[in-house]
N, C-alpha and C positions, 0 to 999 in steps of 0.2 A: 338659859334663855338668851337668845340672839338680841342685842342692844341698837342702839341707833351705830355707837363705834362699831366699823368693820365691813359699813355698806359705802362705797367711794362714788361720788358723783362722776363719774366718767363712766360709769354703766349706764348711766338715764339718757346723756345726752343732751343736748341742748333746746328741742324742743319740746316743751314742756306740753304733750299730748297725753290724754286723749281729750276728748269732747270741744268744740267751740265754744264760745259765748257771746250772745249778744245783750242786751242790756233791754229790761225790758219796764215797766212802770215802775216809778221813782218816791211810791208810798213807800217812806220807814218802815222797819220791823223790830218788834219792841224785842228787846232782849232775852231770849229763850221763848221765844214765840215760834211757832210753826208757819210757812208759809203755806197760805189756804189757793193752792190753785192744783190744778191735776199733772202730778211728778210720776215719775217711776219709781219707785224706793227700790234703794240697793237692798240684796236680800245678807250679804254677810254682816251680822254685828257680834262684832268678836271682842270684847274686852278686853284692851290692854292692860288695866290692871282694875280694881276696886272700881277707883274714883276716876279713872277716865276710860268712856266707852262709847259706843257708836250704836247710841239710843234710835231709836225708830223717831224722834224727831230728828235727830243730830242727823241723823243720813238721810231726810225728806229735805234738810237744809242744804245737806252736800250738794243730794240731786239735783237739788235746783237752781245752785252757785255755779255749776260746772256745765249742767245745761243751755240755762238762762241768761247770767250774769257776768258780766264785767267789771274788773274795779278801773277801767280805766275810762276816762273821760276828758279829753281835753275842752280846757277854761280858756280862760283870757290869755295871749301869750303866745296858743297855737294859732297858725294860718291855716290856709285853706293844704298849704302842701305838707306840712310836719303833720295836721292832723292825720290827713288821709294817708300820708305812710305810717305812723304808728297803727291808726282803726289796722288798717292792712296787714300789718306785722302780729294785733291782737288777736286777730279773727285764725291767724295761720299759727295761736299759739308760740312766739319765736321772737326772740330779741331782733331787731334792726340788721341785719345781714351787712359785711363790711362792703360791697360792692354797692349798695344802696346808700352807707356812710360818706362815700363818695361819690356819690351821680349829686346829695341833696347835702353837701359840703357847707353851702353858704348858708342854709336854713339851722344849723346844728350846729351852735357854739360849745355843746358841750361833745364834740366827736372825738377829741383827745381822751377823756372819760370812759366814751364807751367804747372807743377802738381798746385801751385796757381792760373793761368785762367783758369784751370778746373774748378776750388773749389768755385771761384767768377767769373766765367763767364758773370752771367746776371749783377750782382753789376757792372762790369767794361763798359759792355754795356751802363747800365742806366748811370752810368757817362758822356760818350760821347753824350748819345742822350740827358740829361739834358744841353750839352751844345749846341746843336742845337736847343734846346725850345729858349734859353737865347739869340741867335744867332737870331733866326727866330721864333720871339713869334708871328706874326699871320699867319704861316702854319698851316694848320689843319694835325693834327696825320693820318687820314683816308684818306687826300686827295693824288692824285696821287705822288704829290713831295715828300709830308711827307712820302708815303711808301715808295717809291725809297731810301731816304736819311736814312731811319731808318732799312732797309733791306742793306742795305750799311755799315751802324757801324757796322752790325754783322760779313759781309763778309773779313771787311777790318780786325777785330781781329783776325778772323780765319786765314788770309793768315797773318797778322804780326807775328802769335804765330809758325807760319812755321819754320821763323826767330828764333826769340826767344828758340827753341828747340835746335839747331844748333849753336847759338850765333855768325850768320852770317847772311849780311845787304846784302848779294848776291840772294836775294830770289825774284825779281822782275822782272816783261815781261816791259820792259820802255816805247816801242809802247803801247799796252795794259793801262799800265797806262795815258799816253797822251792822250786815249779815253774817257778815264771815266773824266778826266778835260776836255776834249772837250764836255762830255758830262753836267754834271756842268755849263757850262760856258752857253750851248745849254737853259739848263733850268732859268738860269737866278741867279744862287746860286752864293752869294758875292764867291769872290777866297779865301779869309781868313777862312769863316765858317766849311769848313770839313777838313783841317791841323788844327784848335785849336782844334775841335771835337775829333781829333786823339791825340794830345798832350794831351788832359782831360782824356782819357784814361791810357796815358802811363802815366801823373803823379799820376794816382790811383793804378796803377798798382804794381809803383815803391815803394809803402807806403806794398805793399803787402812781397814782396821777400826780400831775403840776399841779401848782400852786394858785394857778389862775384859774383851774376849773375846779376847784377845792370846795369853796364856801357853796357855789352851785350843788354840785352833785350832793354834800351832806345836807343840804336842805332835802332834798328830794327822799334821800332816807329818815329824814327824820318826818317828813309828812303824812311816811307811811306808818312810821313807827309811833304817831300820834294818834294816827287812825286805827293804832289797835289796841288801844290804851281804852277800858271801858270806860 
């Protein structure tokens, strides 16, 4: 069986497509609940293994995460011009673009930061997803859980590095996040495995940057990685 080791993020790429999201009513969804609005259900659910699998809610959740939903939302902190270049960068699926890094230079204290997860992108990726091998050594890389969770690492860098640009932990939709653990939880994925996922990240990340934009950017990982904490 094909594992999570041996699939290299430099085949995916850096924008993490397919589908848009926009963000749409901000009612909580209680934990393993279904969202009651009219989704397309994906039709593959293929069992990565016993206890995690891609239940006919679990993929009415995806659908509607991937369709629908955003976890990004800028708070208090963004202006009128950081918001609207991250929405912009959200909507296009895609980290901050380095020629964008510099037109919006003075808005983005944390651009030291993210000019290095430009730079190591997929390296910080593989980080995360080699802790989800170690987490979940018999999910297969190909099977539907292992794409969801590994099309996940890419999405959650992208919206953390939103954060990270701004060196503000106010970058989150909190309902929106309560889906994707509800969605987790749907598939059967331990609560611990994508918060450490996330943390392997941020401590690879942290060996990358200065010292000045340090304390910033690991908050930013750790808000997400609180937010996946059931």
């Amino acid at each position: 069986m094909a594992c999570f080791i041996g699939v290299g993020a430099a085949g995916i790429g850096r924008r993490d497509t397919p589908l848009a999201g926009t963000r749409s009513s901000r009612c909580r969804l209680p934990s393993r609940r279904v969202v009651t609005v009219p989704v397309r259900q994906l039709t593959r659910m293929v069992a990565a293994e016993a206890t995690l699998s891609m239940t006919p809610e679990a993929t009415t959740l995806l659908s509607f995460l991937r369709a629908h939903k955003s976890l990004f939302s800028p708070g208090d902190g963004y202006n009128a011009t950081t918001a609207a270049l991250m929405r912009k960068n959200d909507t296009g699926k895609s980290p901050v673009p380095s020629v964008e890094l510099d037109t919006n230079a003075f808005f983005l204290p944390g651009k030291p930061a993210g000019e290095a997860l430009l730079a190591h992108w997929d390296e910080v990726v593989e980080a995360g997803r080699a802790s989800l091998a170690a987490s979940l050594p018999g999910v297969a890389a190909d099977s539907d859980v292992g794409k969801v969770l590994y099309y996940d690492m890419l999405m959650l860098l992208r919206i953390i590095s939103y954060g990270v640009l701004v060196q503000n932990v106010n970058f989150l939709h909190e309902n929106n996040m309560a889906m994707l653990v509800a969605l987790y939880d749907e598939m059967g994925v331990p609560a611990a495995v994508m918060p450490t996922a996330v943390r392997v990240m941020k401590d690879f990340t942290l060996k990358l940057i200065d010292a000045g934009v340090a304390d910033g950017t690991a908050a930013c990982f750790e808000e997400v990685a609180l937010g996946l904490t059931a």
